[in-house]
OpenMM code with the backbone's topology and positions (N, CA, C; nanometers):
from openmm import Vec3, app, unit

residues = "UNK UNK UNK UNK UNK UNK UNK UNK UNK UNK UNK UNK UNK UNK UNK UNK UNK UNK UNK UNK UNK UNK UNK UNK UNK UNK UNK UNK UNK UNK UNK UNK UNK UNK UNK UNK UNK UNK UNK UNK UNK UNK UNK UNK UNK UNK UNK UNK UNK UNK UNK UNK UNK UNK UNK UNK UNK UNK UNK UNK UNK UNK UNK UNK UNK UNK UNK UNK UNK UNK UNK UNK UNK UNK UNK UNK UNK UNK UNK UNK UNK UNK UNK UNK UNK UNK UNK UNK UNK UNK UNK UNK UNK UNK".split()
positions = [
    Vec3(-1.0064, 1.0308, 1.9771),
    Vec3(-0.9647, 0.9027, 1.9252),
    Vec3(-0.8700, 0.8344, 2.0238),
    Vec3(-0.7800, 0.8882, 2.0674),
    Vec3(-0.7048, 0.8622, 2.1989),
    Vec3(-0.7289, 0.7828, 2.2991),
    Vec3(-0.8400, 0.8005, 2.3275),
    Vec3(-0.8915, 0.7956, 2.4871),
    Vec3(-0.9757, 0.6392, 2.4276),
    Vec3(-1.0609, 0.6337, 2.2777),
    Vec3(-1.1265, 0.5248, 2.2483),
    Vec3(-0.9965, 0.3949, 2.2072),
    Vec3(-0.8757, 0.4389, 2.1876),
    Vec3(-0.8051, 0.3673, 2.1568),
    Vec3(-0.7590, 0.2621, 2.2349),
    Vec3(-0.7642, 0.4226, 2.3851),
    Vec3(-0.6945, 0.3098, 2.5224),
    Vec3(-0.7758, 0.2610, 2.5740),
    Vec3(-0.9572, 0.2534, 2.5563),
    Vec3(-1.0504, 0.2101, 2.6066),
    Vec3(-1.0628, 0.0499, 2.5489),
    Vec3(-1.0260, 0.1252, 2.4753),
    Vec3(-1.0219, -0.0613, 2.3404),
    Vec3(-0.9405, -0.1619, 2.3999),
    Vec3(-0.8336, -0.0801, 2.4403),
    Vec3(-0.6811, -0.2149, 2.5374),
    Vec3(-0.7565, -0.2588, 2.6811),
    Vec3(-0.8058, -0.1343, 2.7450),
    Vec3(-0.8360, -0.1289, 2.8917),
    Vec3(-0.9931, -0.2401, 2.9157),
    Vec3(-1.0393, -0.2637, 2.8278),
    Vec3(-1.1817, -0.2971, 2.8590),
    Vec3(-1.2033, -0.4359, 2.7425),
    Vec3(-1.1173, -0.4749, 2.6998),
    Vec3(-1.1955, -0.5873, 2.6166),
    Vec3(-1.1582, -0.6072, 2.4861),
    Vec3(-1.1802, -0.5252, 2.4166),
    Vec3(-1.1792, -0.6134, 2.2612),
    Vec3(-1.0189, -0.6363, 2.2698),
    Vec3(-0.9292, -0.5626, 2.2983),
    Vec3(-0.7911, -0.5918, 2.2590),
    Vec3(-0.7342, -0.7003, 2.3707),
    Vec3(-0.7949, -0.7507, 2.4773),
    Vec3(-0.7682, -0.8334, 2.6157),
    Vec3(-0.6747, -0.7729, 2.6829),
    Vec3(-0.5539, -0.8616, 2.6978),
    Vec3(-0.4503, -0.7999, 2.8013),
    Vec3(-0.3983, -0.6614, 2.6945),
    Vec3(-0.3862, -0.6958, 2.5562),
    Vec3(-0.2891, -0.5279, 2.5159),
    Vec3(-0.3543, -0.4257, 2.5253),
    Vec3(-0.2534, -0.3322, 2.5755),
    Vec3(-0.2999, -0.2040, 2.5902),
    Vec3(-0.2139, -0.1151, 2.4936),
    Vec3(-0.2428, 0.0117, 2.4158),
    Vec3(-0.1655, 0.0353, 2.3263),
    Vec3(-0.0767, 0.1393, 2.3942),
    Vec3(0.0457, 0.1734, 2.3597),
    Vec3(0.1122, 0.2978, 2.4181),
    Vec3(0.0572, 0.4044, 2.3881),
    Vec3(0.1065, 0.5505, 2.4518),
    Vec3(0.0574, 0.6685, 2.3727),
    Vec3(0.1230, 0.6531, 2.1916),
    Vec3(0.2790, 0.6230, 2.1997),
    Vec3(0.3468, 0.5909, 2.0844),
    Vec3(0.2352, 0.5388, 1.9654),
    Vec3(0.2156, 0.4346, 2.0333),
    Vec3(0.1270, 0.3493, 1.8699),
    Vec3(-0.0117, 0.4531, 1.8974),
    Vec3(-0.0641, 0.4522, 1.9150),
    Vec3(-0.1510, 0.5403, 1.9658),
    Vec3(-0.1619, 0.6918, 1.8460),
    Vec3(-0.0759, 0.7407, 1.8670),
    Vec3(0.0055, 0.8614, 1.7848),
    Vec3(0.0399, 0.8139, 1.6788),
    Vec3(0.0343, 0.6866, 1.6313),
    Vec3(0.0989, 0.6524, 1.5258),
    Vec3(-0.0033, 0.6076, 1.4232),
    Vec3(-0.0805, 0.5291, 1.5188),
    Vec3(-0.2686, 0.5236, 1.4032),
    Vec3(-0.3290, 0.6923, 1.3750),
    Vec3(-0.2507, 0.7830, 1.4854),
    Vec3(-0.3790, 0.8481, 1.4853),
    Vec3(-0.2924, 0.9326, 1.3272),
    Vec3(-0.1483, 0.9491, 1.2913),
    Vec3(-0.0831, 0.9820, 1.2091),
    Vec3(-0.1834, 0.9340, 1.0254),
    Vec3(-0.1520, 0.8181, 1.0557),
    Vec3(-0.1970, 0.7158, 0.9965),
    Vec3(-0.3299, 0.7029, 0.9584),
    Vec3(-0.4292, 0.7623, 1.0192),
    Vec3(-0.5711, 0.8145, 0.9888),
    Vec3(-0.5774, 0.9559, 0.8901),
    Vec3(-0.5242, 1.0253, 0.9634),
    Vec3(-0.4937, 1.1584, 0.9115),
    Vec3(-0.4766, 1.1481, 0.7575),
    Vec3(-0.3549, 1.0643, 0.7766),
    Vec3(-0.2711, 1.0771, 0.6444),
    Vec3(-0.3780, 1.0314, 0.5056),
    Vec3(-0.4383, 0.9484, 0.5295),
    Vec3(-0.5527, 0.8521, 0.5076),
    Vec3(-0.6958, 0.8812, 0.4502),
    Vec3(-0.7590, 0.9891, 0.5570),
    Vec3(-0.8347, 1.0638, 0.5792),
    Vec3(-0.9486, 1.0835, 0.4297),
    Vec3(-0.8567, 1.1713, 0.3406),
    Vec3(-0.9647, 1.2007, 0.2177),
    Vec3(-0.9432, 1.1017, 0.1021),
    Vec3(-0.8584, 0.9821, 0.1163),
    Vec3(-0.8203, 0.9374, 0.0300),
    Vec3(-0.8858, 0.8246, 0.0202),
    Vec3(-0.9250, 0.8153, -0.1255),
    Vec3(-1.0516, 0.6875, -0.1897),
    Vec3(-1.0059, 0.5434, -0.1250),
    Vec3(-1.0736, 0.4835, -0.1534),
    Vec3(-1.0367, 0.3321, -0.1178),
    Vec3(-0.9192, 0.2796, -0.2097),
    Vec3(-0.9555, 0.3378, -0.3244),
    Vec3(-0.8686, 0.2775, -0.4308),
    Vec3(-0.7711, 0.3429, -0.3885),
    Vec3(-0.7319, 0.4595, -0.3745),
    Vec3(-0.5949, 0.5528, -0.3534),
    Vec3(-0.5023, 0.4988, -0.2206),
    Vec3(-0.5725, 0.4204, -0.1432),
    Vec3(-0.5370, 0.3910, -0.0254),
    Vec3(-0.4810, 0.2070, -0.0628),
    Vec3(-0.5613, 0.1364, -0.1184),
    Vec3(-0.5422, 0.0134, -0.1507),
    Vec3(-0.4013, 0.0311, -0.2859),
    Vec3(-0.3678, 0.1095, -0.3476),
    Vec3(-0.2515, 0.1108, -0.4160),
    Vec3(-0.1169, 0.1952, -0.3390),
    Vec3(-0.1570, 0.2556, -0.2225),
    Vec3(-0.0676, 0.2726, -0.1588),
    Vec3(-0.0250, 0.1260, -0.0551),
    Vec3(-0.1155, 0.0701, -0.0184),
    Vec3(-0.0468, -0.0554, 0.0748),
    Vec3(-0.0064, -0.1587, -0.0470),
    Vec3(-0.0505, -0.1530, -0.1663),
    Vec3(0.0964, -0.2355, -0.2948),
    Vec3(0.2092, -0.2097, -0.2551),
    Vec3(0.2099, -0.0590, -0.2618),
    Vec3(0.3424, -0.0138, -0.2867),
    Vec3(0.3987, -0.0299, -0.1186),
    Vec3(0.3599, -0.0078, 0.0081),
    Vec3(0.4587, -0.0732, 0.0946),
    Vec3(0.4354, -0.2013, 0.1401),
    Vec3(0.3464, -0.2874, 0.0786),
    Vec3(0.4083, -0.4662, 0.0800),
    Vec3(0.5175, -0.4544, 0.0083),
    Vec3(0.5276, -0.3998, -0.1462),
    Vec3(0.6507, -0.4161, -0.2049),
    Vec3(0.8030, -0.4004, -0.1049),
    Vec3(0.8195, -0.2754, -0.0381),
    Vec3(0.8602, -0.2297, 0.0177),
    Vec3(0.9216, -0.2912, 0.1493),
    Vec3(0.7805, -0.3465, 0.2031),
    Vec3(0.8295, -0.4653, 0.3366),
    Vec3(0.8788, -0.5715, 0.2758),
    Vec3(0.8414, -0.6171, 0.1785),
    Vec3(0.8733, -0.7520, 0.0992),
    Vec3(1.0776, -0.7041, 0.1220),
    Vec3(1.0975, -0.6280, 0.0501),
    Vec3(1.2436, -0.5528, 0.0340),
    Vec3(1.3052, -0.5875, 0.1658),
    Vec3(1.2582, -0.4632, 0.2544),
    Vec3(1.3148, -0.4841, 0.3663),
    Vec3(1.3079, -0.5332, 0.5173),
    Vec3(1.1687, -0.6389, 0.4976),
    Vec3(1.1819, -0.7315, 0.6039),
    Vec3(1.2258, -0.8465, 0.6129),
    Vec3(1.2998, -0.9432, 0.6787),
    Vec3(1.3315, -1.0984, 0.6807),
    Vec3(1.1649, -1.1483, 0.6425),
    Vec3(1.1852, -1.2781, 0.6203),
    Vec3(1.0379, -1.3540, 0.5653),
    Vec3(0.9631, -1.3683, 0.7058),
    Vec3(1.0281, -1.4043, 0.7942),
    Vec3(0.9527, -1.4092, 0.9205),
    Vec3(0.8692, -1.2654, 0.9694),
    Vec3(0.9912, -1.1922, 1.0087),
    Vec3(0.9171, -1.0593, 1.0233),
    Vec3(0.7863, -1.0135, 0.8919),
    Vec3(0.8220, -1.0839, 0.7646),
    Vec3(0.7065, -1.0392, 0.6829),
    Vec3(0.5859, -1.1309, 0.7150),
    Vec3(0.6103, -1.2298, 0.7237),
    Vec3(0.4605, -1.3380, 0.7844),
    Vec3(0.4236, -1.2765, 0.9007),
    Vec3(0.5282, -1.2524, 0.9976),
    Vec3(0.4573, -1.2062, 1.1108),
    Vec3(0.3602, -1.0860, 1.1317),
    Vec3(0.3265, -1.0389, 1.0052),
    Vec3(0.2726, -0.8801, 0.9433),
    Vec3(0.1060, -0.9563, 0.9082),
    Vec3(0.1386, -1.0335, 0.8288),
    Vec3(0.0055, -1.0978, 0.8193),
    Vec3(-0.0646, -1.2376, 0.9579),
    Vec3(0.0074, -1.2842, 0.9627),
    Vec3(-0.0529, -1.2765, 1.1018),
    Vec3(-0.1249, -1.2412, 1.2029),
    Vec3(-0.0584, -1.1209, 1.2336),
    Vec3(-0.1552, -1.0284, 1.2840),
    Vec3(-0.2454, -0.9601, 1.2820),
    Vec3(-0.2844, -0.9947, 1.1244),
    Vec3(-0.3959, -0.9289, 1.0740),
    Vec3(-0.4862, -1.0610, 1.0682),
    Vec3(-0.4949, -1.1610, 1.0927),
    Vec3(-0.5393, -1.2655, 1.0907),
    Vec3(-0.6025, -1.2584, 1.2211),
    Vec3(-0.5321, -1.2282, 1.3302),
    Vec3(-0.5832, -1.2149, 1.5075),
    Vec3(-0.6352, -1.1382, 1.4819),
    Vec3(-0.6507, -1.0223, 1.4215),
    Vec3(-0.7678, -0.8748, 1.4723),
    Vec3(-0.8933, -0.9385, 1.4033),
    Vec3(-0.9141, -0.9631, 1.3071),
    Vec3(-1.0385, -1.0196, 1.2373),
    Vec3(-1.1752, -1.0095, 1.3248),
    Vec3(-1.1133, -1.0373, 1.4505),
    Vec3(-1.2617, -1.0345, 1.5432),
    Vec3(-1.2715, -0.8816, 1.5312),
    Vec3(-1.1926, -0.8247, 1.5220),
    Vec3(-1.2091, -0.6889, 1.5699),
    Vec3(-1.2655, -0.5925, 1.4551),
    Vec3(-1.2996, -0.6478, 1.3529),
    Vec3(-1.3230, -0.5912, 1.2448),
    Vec3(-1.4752, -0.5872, 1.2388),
    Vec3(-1.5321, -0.4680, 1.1494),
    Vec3(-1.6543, -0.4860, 1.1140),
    Vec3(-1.6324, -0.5987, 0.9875),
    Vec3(-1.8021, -0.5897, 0.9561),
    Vec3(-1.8025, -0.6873, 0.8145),
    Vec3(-1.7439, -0.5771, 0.6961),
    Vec3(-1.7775, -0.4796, 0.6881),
    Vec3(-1.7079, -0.3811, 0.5957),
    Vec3(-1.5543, -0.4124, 0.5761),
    Vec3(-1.4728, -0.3664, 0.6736),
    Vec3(-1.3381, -0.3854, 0.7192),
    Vec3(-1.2849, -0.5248, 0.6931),
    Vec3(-1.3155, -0.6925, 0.7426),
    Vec3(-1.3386, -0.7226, 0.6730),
    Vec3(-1.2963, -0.7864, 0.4657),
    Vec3(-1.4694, -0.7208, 0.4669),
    Vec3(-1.4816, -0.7191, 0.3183),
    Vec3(-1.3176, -0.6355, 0.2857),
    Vec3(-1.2919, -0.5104, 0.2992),
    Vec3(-1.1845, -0.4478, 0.2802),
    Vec3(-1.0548, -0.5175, 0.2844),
    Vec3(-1.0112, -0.5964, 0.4111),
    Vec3(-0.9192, -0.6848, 0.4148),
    Vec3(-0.9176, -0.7503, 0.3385),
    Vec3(-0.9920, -0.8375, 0.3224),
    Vec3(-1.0094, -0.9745, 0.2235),
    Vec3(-0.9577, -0.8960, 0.0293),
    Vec3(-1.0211, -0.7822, 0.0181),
    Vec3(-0.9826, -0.7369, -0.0929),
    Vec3(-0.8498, -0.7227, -0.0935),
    Vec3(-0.7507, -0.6778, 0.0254),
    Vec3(-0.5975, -0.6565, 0.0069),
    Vec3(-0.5589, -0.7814, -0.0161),
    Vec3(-0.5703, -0.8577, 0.0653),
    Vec3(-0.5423, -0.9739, 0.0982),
    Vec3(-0.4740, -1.0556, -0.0500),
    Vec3(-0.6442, -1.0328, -0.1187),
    Vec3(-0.6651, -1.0963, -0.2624),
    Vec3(-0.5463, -1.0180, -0.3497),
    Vec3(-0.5496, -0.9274, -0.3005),
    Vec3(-0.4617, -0.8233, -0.4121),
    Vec3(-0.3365, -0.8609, -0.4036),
    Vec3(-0.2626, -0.9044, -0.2652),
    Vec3(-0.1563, -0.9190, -0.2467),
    Vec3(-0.0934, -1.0993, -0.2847),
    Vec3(-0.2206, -1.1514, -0.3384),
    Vec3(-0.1676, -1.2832, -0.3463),
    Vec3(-0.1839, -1.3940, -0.2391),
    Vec3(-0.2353, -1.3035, -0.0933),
    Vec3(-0.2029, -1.4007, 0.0156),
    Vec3(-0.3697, -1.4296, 0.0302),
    Vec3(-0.4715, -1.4766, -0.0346),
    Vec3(-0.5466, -1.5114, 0.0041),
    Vec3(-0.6124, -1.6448, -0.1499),
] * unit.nanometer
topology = app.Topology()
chain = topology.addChain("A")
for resn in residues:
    res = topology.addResidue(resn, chain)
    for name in ("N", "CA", "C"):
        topology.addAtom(name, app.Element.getBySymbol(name[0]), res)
């Protein structure tokens, strides 16, 4: 997963970013953690840390969260996506 991660920065879909090993290690955490857990089990865990960022980010730093999920969009399948658009809805911001 590593090596496709930095291929992703180095060659195109991500343009100039390249990811550190850090973030890197940090999706790959983040997969793991992830891993056997339903869609639904996973979509009521990101409730509970919007709640959470809502708490403890400034409003900027919290827009700037969605945002960026707005730029990857190319990078998404249609699945992924469909998936987004469901948080999205869930969270109010769509």
């Amino acid at each position: 997963m590593k090596k496709r991660l930095k291929d992703l920065g180095k060659y195109g879909n991500l343009g100039e970013f390249e990811l550190a090993d850090e973030h890197i290690e940090m999706i790959e955490e983040v997969t793991d953690k992830f891993e056997d857990k339903t869609d639904d089990e996973i979509f009521m865990e990101i409730i509970y840390l919007n709640e959470q960022m809502e708490k403890d980010l400034s409003q900027e730093e919290y827009e700037a969260i969605f945002e960026q999920l707005e730029e990857i969009r190319d990078l998404l399948s249609d699945d992924q996506l469909e998936k987004l658009d469901k948080i999205l809805e869930m969270l109010g911001r769509k």
